[in-house]
BAROVO-521334 format. One line per 10 residues: number of its first residue (from 0); their letters; for each residue y, x, z of C-alpha. Coordinates in pm, 1 decimal. Layout:
BEGIN
NUM> A> Y X Z; ...
END
This chain:
BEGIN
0> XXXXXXXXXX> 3650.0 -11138.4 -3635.2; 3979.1 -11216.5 -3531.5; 4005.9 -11565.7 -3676.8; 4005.9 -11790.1 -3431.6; 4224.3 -11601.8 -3201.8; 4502.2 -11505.6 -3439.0; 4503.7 -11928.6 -3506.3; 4646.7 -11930.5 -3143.3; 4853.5 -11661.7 -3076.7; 5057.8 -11708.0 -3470.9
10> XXXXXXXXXX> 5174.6 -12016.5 -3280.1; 5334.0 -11834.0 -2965.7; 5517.3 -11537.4 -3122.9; 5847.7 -11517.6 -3273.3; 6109.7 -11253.6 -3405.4; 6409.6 -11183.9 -3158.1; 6759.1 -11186.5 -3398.7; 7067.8 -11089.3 -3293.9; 7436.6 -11207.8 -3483.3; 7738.0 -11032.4 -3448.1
20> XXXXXXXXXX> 8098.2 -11166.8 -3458.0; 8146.2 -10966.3 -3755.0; 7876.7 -11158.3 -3967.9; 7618.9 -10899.6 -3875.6; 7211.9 -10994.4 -3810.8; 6935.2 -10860.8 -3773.5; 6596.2 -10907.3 -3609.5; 6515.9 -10623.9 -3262.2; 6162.4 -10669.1 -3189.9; 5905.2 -10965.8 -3099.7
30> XXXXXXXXXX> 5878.4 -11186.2 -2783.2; 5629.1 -11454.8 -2712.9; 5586.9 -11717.3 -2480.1; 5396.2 -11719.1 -2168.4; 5416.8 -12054.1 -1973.9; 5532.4 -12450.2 -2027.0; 5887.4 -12312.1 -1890.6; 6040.7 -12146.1 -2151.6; 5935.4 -11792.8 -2013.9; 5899.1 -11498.0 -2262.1
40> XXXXXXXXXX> 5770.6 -11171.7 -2245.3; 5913.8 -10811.3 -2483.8; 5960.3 -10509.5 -2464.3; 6300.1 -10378.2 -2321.8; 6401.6 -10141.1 -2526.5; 6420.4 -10447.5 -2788.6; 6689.7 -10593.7 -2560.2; 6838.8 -10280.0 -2476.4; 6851.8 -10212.5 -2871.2; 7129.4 -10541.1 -2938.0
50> XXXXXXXXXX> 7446.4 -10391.1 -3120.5; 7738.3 -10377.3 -2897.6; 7924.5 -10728.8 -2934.9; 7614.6 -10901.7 -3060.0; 7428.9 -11190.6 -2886.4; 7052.1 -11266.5 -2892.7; 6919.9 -11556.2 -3119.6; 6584.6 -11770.6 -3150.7; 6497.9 -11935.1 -3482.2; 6128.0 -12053.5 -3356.2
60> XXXXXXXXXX> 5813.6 -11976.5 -3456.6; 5851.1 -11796.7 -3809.6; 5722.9 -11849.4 -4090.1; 5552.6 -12187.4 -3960.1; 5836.1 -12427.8 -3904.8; 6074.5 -12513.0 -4110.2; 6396.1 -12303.8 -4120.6; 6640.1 -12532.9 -4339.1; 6984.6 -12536.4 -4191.8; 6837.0 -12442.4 -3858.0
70> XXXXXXXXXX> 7123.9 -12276.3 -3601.7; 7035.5 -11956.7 -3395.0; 6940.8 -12068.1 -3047.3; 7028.7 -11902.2 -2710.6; 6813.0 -11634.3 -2531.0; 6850.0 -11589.5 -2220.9; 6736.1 -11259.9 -2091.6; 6610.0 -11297.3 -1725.1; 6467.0 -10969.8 -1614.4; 6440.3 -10587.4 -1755.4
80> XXXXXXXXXX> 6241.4 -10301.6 -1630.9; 6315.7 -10011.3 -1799.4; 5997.9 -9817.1 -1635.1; 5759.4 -10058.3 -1781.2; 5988.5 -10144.9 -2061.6; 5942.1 -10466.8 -2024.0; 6180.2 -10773.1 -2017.0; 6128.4 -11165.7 -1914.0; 6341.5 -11425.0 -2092.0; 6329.0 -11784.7 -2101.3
90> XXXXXXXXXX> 6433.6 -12018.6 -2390.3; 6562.0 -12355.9 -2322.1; 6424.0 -12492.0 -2683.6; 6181.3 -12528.4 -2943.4; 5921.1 -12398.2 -2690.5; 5580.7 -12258.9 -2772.9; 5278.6 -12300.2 -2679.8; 5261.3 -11993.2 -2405.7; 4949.4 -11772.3 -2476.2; 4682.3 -11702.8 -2123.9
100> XXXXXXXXXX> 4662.2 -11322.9 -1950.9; 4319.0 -11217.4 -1995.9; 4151.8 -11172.1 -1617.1; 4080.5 -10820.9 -1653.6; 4182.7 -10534.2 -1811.9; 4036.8 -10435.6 -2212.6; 3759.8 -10182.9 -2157.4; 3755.1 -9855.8 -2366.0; 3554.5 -9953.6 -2750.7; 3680.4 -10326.8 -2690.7
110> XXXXXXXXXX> 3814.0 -10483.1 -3032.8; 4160.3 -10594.8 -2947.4; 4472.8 -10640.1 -3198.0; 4819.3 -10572.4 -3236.4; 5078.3 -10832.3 -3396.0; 5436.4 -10881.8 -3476.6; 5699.7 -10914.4 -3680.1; 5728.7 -10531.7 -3871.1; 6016.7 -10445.3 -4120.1; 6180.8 -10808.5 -4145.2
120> XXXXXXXXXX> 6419.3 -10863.1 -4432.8; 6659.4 -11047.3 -4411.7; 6932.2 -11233.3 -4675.6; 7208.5 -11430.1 -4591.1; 7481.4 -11588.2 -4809.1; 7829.2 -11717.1 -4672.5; 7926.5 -12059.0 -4735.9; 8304.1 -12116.7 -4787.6; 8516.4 -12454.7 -4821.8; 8812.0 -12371.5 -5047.6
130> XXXXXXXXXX> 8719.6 -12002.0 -5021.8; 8745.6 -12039.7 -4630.5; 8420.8 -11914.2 -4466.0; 8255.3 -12221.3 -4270.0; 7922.5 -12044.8 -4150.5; 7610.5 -11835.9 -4293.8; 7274.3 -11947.5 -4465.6; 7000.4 -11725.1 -4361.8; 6723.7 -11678.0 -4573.5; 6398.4 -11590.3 -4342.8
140> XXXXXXXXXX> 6111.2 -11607.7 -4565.9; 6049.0 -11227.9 -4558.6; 5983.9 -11182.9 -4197.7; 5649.2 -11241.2 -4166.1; 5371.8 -11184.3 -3940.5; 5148.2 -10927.0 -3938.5; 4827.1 -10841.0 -3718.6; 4633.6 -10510.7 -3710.5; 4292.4 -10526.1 -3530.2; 4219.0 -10250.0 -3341.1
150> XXXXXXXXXX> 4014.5 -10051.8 -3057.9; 4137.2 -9975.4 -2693.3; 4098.2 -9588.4 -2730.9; 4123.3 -9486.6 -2382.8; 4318.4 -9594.5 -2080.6; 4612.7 -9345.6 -1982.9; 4725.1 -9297.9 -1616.2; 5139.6 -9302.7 -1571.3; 5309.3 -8970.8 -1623.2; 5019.0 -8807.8 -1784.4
160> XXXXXXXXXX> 4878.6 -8753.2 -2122.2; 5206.6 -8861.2 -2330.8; 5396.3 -8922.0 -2002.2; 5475.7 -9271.6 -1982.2; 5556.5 -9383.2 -1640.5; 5346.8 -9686.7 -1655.5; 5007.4 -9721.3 -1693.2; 4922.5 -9760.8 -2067.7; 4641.1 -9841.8 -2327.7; 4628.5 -9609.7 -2613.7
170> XXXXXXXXXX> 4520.4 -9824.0 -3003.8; 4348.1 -9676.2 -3251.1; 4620.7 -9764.3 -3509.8; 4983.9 -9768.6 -3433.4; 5224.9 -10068.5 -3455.1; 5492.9 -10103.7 -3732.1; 5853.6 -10054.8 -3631.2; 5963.2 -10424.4 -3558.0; 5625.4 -10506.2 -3340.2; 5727.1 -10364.8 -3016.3
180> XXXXXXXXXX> 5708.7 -10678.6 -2763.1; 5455.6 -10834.2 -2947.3; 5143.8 -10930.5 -2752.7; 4808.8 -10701.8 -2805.1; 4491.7 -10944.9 -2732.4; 4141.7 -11014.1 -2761.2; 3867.7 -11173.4 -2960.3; 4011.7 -11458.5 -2762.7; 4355.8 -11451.6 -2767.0; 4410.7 -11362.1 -2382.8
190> XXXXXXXXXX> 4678.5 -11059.4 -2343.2; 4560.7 -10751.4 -2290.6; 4892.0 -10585.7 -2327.8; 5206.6 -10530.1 -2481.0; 5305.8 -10325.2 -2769.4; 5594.3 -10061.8 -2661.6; 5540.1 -9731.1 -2859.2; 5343.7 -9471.0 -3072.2; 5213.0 -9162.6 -3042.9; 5213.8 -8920.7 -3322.9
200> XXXXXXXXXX> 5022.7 -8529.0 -3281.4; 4918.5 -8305.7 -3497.0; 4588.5 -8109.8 -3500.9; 4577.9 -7759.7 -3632.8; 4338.7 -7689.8 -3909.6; 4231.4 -7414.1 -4117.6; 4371.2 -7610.2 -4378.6; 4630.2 -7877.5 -4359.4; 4687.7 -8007.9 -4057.1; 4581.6 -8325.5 -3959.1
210> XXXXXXXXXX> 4833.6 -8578.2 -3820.5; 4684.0 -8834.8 -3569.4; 4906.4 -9163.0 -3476.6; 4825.8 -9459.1 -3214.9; 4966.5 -9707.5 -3070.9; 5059.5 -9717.7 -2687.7; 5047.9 -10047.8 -2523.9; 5161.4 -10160.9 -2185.1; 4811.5 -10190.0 -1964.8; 4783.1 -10564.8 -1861.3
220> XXXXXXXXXX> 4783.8 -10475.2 -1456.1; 5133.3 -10379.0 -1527.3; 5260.6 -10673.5 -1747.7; 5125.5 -10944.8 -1482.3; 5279.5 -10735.2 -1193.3; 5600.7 -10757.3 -1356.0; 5568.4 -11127.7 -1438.5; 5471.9 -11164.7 -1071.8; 5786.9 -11055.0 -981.7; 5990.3 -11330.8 -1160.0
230> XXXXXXXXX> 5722.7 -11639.0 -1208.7; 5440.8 -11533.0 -970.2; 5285.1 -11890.2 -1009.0; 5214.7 -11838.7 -1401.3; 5008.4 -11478.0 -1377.8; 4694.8 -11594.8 -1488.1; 4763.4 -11925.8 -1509.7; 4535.3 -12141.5 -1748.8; 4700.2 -12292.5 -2069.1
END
């Protein structure tokens, strides 16, 4: 079903990494490219979740480039909202191809997906000259994408229901740790929204009770106002 559309947006997502002075790394969330310019969208609480004295790093578009000797790239973080929990960043290389906004909203029962970069594992071994460190090989061939199809289960008002204070769309399935700022989408593969959170509740049965988790997704009226804000020219912009 979601063939054709996961063939587009595999080729605009990416893992956000993060090195530390101290020979520490690690991958935060997912980002993914929304215009020729370099512009990326994620979540902010992937930003806000960099280890104190670590920078943010780009490798490209794992796994479908080649990694071999590559050197962590700049991110440059542009914009945060911690209300929406979102955050605009731009990239200066190794661009993407930026994926489109859808022009409306997912309805309720519409077949949409979540995707991202869950659980990444990552290896590195030091390289030394005369048993004088000279830099890090990262091995990235774990972190991998993954994509869960999905429903829109119902569209949630701010501060009600689990009291975001943005307007949300609530998944029948929940997103892996690792997937937040990863782009939800259509048959398509327009945006319908942005992966922040999940939702976990419990219903009380005569038995054992059951335990209920979805997914909670930024609603797309709030991801192109925030976008508006920054790069007002791009919100639903055809690519």
């Amino acid at each position: 079903m979601f063939t054709k559309a996961i063939q587009k947006v595999r080729k605009s997502i990416f893992p956000i990494f993060f090195f530390g002075h101290n020979g520490t790394h690690g991958s935060l969330g997912t980002g993914f490219f929304i215009d020729e310019d370099g512009h990326f969208l994620t979540a902010n609480h992937v930003i806000q979740a960099l280890p104190q004295g670590a920078n943010l790093a780009y490798l490209g578009n794992i796994p479908n480039n080649s990694f071999q000797s590559k050197k962590p790239m700049p991110i440059q973080v542009l914009a945060q909202d911690k209300r929406t929990d979102l955050a605009l960043g731009r990239i200066d290389q190794e661009r993407l191809p930026p994926l489109t906004m859808a022009e409306q909203e997912a309805l309720i029962g519409q077949s949409i997906s979540l995707c991202g970069y869950p659980l990444p594992h990552i290896t590195s071994k030091k390289l030394t000259n005369n048993e004088n460190l000279v830099g890090v090989k990262l091995d990235v061939s774990q972190v991998r994408q993954y994509w869960q199809p999905t429903m829109k289960m119902d569209r949630i008002k701010k501060n009600s229901f689990f009291k975001k204070p943005f307007d949300s769309l609530i998944t029948q399935h929940p997103s892996l740790p690792g997937m937040s700022g990863g782009p939800i989408f259509d048959l398509n593969g327009n945006v319908v929204g942005v992966n922040t959170a999940n939702a976990t509740r419990q219903i009380q049965r005569k038995t054992i009770p059951l335990q209920v988790e979805n997914g909670i997704g930024i609603e797309l009226t709030e991801v192109k106002n925030f976008v508006n804000q920054i790069v007002p020219k791009h919100v639903g912009k055809d690519t």
